[in-house]
PDB file of N, CA, C and O in Angstrom, chain B, residues numbered from 101:
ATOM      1  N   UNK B 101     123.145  63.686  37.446  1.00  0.00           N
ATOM      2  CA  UNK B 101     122.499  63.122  38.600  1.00  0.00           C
ATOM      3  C   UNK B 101     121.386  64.036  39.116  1.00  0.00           C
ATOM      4  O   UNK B 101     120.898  63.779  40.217  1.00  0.00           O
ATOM      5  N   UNK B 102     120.937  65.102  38.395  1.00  0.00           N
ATOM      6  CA  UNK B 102     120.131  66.392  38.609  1.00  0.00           C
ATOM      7  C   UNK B 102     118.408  65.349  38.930  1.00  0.00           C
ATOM      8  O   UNK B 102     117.755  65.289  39.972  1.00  0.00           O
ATOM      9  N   UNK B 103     118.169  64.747  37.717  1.00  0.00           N
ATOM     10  CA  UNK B 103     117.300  64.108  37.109  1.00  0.00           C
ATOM     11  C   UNK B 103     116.784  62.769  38.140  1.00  0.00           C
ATOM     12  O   UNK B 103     115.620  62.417  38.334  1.00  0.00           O
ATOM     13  N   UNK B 104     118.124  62.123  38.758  1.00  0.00           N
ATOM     14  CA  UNK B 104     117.539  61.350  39.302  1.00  0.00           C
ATOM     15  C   UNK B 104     117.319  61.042  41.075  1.00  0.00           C
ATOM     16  O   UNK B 104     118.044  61.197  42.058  1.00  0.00           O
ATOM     17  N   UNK B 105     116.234  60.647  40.907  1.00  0.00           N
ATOM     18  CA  UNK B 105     115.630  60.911  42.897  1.00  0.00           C
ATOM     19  C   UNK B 105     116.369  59.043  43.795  1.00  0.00           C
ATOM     20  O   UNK B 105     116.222  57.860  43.489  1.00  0.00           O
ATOM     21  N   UNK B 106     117.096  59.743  44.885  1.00  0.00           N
ATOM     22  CA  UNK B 106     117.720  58.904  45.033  1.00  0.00           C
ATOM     23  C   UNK B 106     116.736  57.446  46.060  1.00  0.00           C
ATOM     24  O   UNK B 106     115.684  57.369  46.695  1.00  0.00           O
ATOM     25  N   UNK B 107     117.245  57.034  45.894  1.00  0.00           N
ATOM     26  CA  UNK B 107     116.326  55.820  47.089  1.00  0.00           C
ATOM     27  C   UNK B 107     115.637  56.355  48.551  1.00  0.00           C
ATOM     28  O   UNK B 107     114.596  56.207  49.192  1.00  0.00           O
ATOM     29  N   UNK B 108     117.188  57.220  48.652  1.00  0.00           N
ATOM     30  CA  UNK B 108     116.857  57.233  50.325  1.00  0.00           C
ATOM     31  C   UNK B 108     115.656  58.490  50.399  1.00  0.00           C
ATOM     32  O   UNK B 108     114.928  58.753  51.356  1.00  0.00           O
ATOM     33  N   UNK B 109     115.703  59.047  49.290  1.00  0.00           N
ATOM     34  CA  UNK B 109     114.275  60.260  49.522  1.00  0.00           C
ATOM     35  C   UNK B 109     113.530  59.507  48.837  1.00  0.00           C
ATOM     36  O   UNK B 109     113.250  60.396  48.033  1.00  0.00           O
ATOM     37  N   UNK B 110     112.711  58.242  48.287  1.00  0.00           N
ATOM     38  CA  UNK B 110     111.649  57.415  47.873  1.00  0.00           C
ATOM     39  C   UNK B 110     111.222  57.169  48.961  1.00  0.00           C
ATOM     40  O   UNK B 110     110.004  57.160  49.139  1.00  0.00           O
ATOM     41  N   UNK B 111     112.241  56.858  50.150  1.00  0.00           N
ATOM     42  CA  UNK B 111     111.818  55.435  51.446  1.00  0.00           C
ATOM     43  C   UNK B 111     111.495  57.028  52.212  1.00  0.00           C
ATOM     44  O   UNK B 111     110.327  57.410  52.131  1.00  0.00           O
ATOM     45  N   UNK B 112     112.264  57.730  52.769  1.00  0.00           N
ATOM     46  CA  UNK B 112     111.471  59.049  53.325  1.00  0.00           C
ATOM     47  C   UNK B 112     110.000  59.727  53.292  1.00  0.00           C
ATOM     48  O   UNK B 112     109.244  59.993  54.226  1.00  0.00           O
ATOM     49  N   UNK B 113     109.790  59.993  51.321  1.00  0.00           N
ATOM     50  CA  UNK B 113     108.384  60.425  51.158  1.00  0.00           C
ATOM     51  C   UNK B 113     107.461  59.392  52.057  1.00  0.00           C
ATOM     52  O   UNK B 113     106.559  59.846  52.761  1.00  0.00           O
ATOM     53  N   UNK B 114     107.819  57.551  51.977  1.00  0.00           N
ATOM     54  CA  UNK B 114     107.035  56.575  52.350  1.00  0.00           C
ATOM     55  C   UNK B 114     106.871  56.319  53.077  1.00  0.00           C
ATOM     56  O   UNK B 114     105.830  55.684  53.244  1.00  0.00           O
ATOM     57  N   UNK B 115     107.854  56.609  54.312  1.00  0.00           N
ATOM     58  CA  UNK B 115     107.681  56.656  56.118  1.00  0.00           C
ATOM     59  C   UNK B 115     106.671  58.210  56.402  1.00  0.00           C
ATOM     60  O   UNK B 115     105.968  58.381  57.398  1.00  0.00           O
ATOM     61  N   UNK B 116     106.784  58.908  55.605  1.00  0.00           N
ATOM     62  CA  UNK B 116     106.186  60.397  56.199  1.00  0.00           C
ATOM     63  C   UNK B 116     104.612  60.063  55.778  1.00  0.00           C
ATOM     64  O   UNK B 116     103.716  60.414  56.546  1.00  0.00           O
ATOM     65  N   UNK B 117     104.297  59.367  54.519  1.00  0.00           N
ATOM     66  CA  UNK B 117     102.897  59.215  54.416  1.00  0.00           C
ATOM     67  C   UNK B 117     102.371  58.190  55.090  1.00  0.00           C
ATOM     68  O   UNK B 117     101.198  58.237  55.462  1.00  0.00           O
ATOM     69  N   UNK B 118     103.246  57.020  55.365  1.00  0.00           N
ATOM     70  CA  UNK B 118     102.425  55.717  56.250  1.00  0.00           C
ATOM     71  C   UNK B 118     101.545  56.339  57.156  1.00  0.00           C
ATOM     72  O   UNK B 118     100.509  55.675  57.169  1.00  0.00           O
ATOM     73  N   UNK B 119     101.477  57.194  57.835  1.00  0.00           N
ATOM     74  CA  UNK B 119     100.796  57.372  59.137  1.00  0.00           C
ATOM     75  C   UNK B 119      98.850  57.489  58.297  1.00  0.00           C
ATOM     76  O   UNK B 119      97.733  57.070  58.600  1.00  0.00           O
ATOM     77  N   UNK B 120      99.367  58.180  57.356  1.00  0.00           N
ATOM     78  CA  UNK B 120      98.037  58.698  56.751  1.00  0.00           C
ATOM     79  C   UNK B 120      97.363  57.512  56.042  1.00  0.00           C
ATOM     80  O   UNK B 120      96.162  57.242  56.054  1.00  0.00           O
ATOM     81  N   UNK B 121      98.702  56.627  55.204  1.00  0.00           N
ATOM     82  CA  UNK B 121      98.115  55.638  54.853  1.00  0.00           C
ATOM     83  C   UNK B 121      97.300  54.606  56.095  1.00  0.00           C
ATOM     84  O   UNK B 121      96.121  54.260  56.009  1.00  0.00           O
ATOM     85  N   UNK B 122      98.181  54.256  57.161  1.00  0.00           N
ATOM     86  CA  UNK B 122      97.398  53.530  57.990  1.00  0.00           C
ATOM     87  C   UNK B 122      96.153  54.227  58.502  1.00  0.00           C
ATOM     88  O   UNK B 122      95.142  53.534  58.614  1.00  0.00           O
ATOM     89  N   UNK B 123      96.075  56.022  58.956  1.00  0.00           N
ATOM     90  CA  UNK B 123      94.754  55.960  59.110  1.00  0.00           C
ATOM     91  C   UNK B 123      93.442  56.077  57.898  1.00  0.00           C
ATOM     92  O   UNK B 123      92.235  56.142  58.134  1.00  0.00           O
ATOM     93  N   UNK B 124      94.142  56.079  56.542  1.00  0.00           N
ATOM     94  CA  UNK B 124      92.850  56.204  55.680  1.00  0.00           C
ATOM     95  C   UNK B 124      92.022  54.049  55.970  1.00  0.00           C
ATOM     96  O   UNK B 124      90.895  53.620  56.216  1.00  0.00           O
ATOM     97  N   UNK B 125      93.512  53.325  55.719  1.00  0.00           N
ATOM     98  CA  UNK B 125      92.636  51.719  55.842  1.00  0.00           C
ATOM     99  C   UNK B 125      92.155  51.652  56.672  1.00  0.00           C
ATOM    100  O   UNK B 125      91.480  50.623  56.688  1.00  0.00           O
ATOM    101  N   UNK B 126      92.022  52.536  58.010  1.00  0.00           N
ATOM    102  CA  UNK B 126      91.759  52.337  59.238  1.00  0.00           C
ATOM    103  C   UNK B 126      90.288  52.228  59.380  1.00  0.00           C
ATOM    104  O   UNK B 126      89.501  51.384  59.808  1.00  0.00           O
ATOM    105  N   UNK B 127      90.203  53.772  58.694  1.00  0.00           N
ATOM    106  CA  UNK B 127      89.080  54.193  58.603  1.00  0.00           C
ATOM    107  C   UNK B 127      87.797  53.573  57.300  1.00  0.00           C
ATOM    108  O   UNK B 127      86.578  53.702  57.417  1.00  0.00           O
ATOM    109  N   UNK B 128      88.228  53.182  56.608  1.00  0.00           N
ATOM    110  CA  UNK B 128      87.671  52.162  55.551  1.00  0.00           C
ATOM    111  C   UNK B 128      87.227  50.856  56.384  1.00  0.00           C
ATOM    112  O   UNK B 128      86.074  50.452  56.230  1.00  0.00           O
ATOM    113  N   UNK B 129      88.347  49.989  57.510  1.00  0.00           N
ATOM    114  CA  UNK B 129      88.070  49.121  57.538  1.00  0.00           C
ATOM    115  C   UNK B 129      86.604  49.146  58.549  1.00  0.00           C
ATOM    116  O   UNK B 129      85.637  48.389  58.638  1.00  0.00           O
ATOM    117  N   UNK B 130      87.047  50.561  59.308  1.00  0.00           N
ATOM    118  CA  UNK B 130      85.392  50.579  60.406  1.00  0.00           C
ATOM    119  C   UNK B 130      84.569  50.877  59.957  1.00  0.00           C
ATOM    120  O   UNK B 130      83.609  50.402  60.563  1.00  0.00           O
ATOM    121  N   UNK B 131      84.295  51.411  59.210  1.00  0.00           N
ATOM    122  CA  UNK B 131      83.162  51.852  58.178  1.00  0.00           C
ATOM    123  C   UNK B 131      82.563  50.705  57.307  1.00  0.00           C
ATOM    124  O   UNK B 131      81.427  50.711  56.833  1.00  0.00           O
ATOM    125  N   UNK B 132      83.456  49.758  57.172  1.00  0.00           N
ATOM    126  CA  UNK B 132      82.952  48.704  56.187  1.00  0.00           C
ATOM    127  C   UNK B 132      82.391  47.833  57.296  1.00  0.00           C
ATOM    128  O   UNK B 132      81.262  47.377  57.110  1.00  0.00           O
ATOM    129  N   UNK B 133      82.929  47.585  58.254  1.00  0.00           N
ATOM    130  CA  UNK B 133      82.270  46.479  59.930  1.00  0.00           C
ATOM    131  C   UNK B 133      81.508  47.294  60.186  1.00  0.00           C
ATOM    132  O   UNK B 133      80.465  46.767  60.574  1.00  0.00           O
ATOM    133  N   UNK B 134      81.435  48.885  60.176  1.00  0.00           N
ATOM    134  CA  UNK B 134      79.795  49.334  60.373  1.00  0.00           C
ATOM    135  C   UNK B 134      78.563  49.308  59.475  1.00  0.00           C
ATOM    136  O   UNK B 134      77.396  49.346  59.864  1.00  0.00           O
ATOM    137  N   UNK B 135      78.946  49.246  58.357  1.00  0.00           N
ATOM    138  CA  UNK B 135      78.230  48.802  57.157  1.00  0.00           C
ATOM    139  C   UNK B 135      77.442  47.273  57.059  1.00  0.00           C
ATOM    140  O   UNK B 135      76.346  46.890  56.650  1.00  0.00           O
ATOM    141  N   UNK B 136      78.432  46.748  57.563  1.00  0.00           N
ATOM    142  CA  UNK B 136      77.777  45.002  57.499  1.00  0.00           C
ATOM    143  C   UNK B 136      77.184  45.146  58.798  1.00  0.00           C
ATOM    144  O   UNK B 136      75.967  45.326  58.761  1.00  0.00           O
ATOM    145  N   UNK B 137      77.650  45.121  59.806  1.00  0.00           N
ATOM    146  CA  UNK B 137      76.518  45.041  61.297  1.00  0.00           C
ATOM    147  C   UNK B 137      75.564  45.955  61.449  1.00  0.00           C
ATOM    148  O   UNK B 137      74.843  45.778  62.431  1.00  0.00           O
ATOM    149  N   UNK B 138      75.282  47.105  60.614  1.00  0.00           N
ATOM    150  CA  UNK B 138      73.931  48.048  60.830  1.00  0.00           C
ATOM    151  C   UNK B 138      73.031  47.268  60.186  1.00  0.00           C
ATOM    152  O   UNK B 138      73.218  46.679  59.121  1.00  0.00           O
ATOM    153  N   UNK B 139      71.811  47.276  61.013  1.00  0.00           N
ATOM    154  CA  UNK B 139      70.334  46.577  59.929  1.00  0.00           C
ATOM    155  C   UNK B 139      70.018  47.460  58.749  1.00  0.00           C
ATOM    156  O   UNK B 139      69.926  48.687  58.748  1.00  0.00           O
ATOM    157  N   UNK B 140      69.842  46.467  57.563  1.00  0.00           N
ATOM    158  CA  UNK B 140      69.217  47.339  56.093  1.00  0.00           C
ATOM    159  C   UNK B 140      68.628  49.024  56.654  1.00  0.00           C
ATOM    160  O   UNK B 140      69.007  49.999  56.005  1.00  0.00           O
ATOM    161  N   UNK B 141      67.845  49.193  57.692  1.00  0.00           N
ATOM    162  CA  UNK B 141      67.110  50.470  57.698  1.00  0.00           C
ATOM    163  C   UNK B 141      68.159  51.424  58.205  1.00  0.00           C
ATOM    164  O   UNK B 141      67.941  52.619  58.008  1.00  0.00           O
ATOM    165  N   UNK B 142      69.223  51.089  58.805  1.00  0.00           N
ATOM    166  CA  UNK B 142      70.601  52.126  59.137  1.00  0.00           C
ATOM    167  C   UNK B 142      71.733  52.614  58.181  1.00  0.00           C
ATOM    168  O   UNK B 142      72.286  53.712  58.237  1.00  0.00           O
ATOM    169  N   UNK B 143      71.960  51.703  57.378  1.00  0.00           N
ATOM    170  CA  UNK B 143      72.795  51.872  56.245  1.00  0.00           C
ATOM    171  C   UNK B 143      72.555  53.413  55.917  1.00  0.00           C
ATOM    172  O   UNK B 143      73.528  54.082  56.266  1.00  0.00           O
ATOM    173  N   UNK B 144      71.537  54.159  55.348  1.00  0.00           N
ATOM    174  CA  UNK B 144      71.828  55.121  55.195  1.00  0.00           C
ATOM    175  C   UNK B 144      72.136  56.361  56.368  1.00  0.00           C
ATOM    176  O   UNK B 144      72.584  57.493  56.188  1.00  0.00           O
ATOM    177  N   UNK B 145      71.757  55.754  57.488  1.00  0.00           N
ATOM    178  CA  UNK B 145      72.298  56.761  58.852  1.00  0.00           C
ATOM    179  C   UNK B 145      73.622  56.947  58.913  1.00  0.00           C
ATOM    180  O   UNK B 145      74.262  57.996  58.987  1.00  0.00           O
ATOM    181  N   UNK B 146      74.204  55.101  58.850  1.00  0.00           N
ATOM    182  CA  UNK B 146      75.649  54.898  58.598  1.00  0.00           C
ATOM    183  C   UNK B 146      76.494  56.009  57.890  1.00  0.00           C
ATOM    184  O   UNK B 146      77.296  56.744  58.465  1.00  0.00           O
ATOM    185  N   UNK B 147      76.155  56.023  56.380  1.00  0.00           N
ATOM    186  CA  UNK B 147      76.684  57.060  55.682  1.00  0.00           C
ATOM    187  C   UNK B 147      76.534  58.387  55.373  1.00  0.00           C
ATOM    188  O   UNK B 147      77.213  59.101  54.635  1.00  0.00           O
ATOM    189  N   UNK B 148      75.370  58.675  56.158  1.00  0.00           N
ATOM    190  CA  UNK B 148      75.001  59.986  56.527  1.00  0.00           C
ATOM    191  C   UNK B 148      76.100  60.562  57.986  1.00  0.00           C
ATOM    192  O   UNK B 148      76.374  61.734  58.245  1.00  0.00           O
ATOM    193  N   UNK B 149      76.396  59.759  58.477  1.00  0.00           N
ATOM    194  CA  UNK B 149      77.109  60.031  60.014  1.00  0.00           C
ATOM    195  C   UNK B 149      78.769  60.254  59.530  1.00  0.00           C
ATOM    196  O   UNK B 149      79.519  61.125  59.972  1.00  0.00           O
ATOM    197  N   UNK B 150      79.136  59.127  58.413  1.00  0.00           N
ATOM    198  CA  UNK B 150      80.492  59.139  57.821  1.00  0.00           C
ATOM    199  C   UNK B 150      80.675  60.491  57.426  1.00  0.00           C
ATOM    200  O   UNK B 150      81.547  61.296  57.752  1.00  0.00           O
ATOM    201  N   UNK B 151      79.341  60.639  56.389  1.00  0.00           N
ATOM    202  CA  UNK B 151      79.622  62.147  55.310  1.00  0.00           C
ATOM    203  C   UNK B 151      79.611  63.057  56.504  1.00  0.00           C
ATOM    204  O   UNK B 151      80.594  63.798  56.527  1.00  0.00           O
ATOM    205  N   UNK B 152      79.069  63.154  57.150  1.00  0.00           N
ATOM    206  CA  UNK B 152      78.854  64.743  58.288  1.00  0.00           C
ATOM    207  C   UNK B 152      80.269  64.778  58.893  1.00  0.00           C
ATOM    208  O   UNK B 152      80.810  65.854  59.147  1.00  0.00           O
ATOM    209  N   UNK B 153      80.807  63.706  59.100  1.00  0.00           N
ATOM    210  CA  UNK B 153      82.195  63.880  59.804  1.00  0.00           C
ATOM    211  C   UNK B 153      82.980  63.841  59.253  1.00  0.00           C
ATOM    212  O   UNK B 153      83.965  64.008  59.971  1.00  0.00           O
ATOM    213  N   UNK B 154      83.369  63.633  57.754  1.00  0.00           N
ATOM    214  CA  UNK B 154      84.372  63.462  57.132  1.00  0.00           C
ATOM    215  C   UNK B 154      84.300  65.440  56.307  1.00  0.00           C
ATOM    216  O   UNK B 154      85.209  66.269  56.285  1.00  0.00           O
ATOM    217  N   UNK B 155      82.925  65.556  55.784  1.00  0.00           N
ATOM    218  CA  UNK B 155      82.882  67.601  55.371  1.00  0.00           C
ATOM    219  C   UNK B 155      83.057  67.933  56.141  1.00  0.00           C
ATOM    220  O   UNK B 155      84.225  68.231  56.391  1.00  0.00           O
ATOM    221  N   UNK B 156      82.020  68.139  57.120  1.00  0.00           N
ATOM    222  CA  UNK B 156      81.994  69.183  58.104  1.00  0.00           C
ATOM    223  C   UNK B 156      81.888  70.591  57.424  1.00  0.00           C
ATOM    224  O   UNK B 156      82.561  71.602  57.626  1.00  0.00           O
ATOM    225  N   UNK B 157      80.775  70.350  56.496  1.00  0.00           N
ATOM    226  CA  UNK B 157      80.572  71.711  56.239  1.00  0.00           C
ATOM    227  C   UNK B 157      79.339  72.687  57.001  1.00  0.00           C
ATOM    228  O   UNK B 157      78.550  72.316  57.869  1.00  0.00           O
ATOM    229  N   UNK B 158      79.428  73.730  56.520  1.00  0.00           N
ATOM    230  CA  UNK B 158      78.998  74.530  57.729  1.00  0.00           C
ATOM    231  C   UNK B 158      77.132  74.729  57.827  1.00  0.00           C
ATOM    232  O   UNK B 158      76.772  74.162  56.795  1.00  0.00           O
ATOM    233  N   UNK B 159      76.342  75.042  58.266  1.00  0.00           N
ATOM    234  CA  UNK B 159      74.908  75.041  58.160  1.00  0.00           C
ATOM    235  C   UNK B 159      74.783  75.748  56.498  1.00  0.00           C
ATOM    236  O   UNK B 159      75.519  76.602  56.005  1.00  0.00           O
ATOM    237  N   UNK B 160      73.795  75.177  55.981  1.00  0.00           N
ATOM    238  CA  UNK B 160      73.109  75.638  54.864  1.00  0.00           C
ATOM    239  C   UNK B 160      72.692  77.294  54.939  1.00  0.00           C
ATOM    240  O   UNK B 160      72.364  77.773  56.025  1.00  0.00           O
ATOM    241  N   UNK B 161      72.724  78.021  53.863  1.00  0.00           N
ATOM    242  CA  UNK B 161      72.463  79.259  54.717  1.00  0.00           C
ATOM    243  C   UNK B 161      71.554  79.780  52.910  1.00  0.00           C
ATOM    244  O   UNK B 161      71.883  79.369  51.797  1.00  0.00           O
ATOM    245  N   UNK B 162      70.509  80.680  53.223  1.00  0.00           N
ATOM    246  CA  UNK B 162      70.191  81.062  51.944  1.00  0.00           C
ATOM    247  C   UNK B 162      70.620  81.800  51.047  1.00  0.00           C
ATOM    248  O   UNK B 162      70.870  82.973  51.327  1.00  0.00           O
ATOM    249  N   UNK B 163      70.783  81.400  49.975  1.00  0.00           N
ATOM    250  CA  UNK B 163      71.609  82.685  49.105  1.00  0.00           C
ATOM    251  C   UNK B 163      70.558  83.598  48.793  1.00  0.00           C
ATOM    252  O   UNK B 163      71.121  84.298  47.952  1.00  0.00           O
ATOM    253  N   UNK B 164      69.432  84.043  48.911  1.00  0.00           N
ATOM    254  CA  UNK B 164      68.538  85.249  48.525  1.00  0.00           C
ATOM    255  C   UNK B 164      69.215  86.271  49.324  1.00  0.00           C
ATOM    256  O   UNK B 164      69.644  86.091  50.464  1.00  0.00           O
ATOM    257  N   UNK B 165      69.299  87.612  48.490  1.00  0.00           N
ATOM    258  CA  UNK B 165      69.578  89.209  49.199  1.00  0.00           C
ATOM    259  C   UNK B 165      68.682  89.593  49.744  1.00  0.00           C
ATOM    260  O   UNK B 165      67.591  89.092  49.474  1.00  0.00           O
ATOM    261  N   UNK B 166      68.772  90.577  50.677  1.00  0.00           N
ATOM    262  CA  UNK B 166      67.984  90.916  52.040  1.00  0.00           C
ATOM    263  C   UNK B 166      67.336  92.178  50.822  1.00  0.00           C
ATOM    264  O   UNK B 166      67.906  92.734  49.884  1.00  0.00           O
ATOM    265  N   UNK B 167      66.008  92.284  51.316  1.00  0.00           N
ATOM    266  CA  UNK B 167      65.549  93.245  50.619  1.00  0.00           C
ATOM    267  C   UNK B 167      65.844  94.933  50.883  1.00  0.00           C
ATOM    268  O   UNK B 167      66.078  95.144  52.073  1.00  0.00           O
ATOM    269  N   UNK B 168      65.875  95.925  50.197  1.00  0.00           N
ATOM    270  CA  UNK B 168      66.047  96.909  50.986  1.00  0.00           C
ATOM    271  C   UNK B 168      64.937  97.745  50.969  1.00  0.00           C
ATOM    272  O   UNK B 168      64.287  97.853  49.929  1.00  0.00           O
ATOM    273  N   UNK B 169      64.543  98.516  52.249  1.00  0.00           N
ATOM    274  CA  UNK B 169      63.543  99.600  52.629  1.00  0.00           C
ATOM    275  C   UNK B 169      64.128 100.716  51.573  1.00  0.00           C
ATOM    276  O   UNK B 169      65.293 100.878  51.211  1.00  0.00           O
ATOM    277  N   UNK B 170      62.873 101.474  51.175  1.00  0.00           N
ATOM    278  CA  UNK B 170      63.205 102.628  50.872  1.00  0.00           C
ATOM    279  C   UNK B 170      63.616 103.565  52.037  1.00  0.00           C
ATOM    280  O   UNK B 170      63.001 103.432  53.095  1.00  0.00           O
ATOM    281  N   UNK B 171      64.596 104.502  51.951  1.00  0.00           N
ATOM    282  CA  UNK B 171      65.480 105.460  53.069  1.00  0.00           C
ATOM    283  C   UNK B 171      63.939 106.640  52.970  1.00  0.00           C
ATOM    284  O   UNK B 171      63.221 107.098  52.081  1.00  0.00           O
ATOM    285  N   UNK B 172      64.036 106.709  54.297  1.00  0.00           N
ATOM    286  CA  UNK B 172      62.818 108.126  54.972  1.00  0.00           C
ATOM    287  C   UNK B 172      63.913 108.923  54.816  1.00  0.00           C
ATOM    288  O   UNK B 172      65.065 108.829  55.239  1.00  0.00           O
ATOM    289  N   UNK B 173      62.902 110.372  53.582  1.00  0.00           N
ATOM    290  CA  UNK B 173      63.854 111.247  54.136  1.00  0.00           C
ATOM    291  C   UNK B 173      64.051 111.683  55.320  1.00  0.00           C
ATOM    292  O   UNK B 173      63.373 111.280  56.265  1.00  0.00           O
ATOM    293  N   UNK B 174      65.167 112.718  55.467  1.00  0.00           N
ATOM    294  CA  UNK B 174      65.658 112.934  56.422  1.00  0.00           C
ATOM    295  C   UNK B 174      65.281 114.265  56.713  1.00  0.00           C
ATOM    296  O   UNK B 174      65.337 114.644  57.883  1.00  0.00           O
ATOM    297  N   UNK B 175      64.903 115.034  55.813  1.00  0.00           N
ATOM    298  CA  UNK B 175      64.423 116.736  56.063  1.00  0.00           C
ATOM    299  C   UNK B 175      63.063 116.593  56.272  1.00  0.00           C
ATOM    300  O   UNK B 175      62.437 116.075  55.346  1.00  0.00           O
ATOM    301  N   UNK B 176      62.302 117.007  57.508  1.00  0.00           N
ATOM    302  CA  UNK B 176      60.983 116.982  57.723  1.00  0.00           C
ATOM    303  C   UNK B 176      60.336 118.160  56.803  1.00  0.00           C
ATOM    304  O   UNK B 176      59.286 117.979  56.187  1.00  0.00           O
ATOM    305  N   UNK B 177      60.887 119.091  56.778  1.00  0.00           N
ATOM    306  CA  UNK B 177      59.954 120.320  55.811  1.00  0.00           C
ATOM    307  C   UNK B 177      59.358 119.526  54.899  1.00  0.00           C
ATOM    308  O   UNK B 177      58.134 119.528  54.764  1.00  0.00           O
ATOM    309  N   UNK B 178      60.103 118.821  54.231  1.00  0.00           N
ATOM    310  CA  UNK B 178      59.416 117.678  53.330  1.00  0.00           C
ATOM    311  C   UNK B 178      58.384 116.670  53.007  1.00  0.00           C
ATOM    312  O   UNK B 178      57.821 116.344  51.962  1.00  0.00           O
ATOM    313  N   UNK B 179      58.310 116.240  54.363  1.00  0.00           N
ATOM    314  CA  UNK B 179      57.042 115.252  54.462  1.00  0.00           C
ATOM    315  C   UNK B 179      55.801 116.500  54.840  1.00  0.00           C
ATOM    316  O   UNK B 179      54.614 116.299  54.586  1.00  0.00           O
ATOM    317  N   UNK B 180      56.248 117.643  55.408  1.00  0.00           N
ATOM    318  CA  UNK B 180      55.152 118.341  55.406  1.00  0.00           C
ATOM    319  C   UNK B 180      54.519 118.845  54.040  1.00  0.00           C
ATOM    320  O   UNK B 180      53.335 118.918  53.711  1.00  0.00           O
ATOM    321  N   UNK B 181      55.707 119.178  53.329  1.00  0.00           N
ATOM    322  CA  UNK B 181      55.077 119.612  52.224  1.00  0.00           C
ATOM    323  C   UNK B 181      54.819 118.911  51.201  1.00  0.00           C
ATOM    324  O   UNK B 181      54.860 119.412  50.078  1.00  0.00           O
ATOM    325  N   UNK B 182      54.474 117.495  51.431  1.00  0.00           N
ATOM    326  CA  UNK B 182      53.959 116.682  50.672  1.00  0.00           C
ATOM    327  C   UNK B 182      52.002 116.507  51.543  1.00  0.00           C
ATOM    328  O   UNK B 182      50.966 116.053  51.057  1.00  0.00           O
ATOM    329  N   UNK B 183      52.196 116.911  52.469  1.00  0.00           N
ATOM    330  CA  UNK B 183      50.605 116.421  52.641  1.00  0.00           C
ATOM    331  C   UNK B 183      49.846 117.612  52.431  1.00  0.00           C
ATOM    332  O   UNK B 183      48.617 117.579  52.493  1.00  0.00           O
TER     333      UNK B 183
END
């Protein structure tokens, strides 16, 4: 009986996910009534507004490295005795 999963933990997993299931159709079904009632020129605002709220990822940021200064020395005798 190792092997087999009994009923009453099938109907459990299925009460613990309903909530998620009802809000994923939830959210499909407003999105699809916002889809049909936006005019042709909104549609893509529509799904631009979905995507921003559904990532939420963070500002774009540049991947280039900061350049570095060459280091001034630090012993003045030095810069003197270079001029």
């Amino acid at each position: 009986m190792d092997g087999v999963v009994s009923a009453s933990s099938v109907w459990a997993v299925f009460w613990f996910q309903l909530p998620v299931l009802v809000l994923a159709i939830a959210v499909i079904v407003v999105g699809l009534a916002a889809i049909r009632r936006a005019h042709p020129d909104d549609v893509p605002r529509v799904f631009e507004a979905f995507t921003a709220f559904l990532s939420r990822r963070p500002a774009p940021t540049s991947r280039r490295r900061p350049r570095r200064r060459p280091k001034a020395p630090a012993d003045q005798t030095y810069q003197e005795e270079t001029r």
